[in-house]
N, C-alpha and C positions, 0 to 999 in steps of 0.2 A: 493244152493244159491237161494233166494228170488227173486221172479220179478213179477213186473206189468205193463201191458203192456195196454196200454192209446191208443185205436184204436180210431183214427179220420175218422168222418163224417157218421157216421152209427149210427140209430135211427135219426136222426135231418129231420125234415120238411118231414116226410113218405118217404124219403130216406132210400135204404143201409137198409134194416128194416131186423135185424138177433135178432134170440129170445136168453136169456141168455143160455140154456138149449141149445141147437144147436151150440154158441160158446162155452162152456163149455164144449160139449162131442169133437170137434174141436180139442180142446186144448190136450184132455185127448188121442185122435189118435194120435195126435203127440208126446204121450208119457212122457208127460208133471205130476208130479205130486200135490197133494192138490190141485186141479184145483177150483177156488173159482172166482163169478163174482160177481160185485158191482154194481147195478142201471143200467139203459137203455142204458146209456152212451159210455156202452164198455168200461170197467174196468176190467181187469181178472190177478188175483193174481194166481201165480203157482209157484214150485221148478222144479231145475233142477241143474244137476253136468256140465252143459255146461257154461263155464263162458267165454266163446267171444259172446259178445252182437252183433257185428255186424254179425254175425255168425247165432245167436237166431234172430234178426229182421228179416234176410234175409227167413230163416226156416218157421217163423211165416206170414209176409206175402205172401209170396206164396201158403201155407196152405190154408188161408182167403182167400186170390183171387181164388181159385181154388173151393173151398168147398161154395163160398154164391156169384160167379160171380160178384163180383166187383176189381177195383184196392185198393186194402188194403192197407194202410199205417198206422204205429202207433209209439210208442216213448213209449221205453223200459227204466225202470228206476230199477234200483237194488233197496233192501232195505238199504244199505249202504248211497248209492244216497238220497236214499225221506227221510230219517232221514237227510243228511245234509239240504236238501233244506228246510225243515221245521224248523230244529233247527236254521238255517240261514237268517231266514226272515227279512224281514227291521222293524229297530224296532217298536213296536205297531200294527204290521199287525194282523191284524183278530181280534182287540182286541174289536172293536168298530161296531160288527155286526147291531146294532140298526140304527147306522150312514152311514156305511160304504158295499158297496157289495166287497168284496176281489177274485180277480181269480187268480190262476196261469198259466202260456201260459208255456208249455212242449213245446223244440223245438228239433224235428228230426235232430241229424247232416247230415250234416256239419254246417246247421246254429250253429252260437255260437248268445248268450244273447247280446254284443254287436252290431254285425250286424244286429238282429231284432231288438234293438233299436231304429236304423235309421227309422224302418219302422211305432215304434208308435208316435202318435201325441198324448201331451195332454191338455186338455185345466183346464188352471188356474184357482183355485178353486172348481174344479172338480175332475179332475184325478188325480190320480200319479203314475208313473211305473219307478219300480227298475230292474237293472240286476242284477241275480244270475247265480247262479254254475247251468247252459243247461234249466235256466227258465225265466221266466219275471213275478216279481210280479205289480200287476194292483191293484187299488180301484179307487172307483167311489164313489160320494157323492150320496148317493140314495136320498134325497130330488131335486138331477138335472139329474139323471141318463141321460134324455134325453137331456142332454146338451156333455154326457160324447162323447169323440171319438174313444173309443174301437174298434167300428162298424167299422170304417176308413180302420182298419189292415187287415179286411175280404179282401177287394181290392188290399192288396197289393202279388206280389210275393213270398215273405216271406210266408207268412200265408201257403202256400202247406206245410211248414215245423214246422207245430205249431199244437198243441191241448189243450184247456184249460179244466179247472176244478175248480171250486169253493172251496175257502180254507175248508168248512166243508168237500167237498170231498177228496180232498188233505188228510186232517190230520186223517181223517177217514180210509182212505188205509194205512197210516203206522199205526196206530193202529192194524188195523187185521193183516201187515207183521209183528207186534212187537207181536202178541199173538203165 
């Protein structure tokens, strides 16, 4: 089985600063195979015959906290999964890159996509954010970007159980789990 696994808050503002090469061999102690990382981010695509995710997250962070001292949290997505949520998108999302900045918010359960709802604000003629199947799809008019209320969600409780990604990156990670 396919997975990528979306570690939150490591690389951001010289925070959590782990090199891909370091998570990567990480991964691969853990027995993990095709171990493959995307960008600064903490993106790390790998197989495995273990398919309890709550199982794999539990494994996975403990590893990370253990191995680069911090509390690790991240949000494991199958490739089943990020195929639905990309094929599922609201319609026109990503279409209008010129226009539009598009992120996806990955939420840790037990949040579901409803309940972080509650938490985003948006403002008319700016933003829009949909619920999906464990995501929240966001755009922001980048002609108002700094009008947008994205920022808002950073404050709220919710956000411990969120990690976003930009729809290129998004759609770029099921690419490489589709190759």
């Amino acid at each position: 089985m396919k997975f990528v696994a979306l570690l939150r808050g490591i690389n951001v503002g010289g925070n959590n600063i782990i090199k891909m090469t370091d998570l990567k061999a990480c991964f691969e102690e853990m027995k993990f195979a095709n171990v493959v990382t995307y960008i600064q981010s903490g993106n790390v695509l790998f197989e495995t015959s273990e398919t309890n995710e709550k199982k794999l997250v539990e494994k996975i962070e403990k590893a990370l906290s253990a191995e680069f001292d911090y509390e690790s949290r991240l949000v494991l997505v199958s490739h089943p999964h990020l195929k639905r949520i990309v094929e599922n998108c609201p319609r026109d999302f990503g279409t209008s890159a010129a226009k539009f900045r598009y992120d996806v918010i990955f939420l840790k359960e037990p949040l579901t996509a409803l309940e972080a709802m509650k938490s985003v604000s948006v403002k008319e003629g700016v933003d829009t954010a949909h619920a999906g199947d464990g995501v929240l799809y966001f755009s922001r008019l980048i002609s108002k970007a700094t009008q947008s209320r994205l920022n808002k969600i950073i404050g709220t409780p919710a956000y411990q159980n969120m990690t976003m990604r930009n729809w290129n990156t998004t759609t770029q990670l099921l690419a490489m789990m589709d190759s």
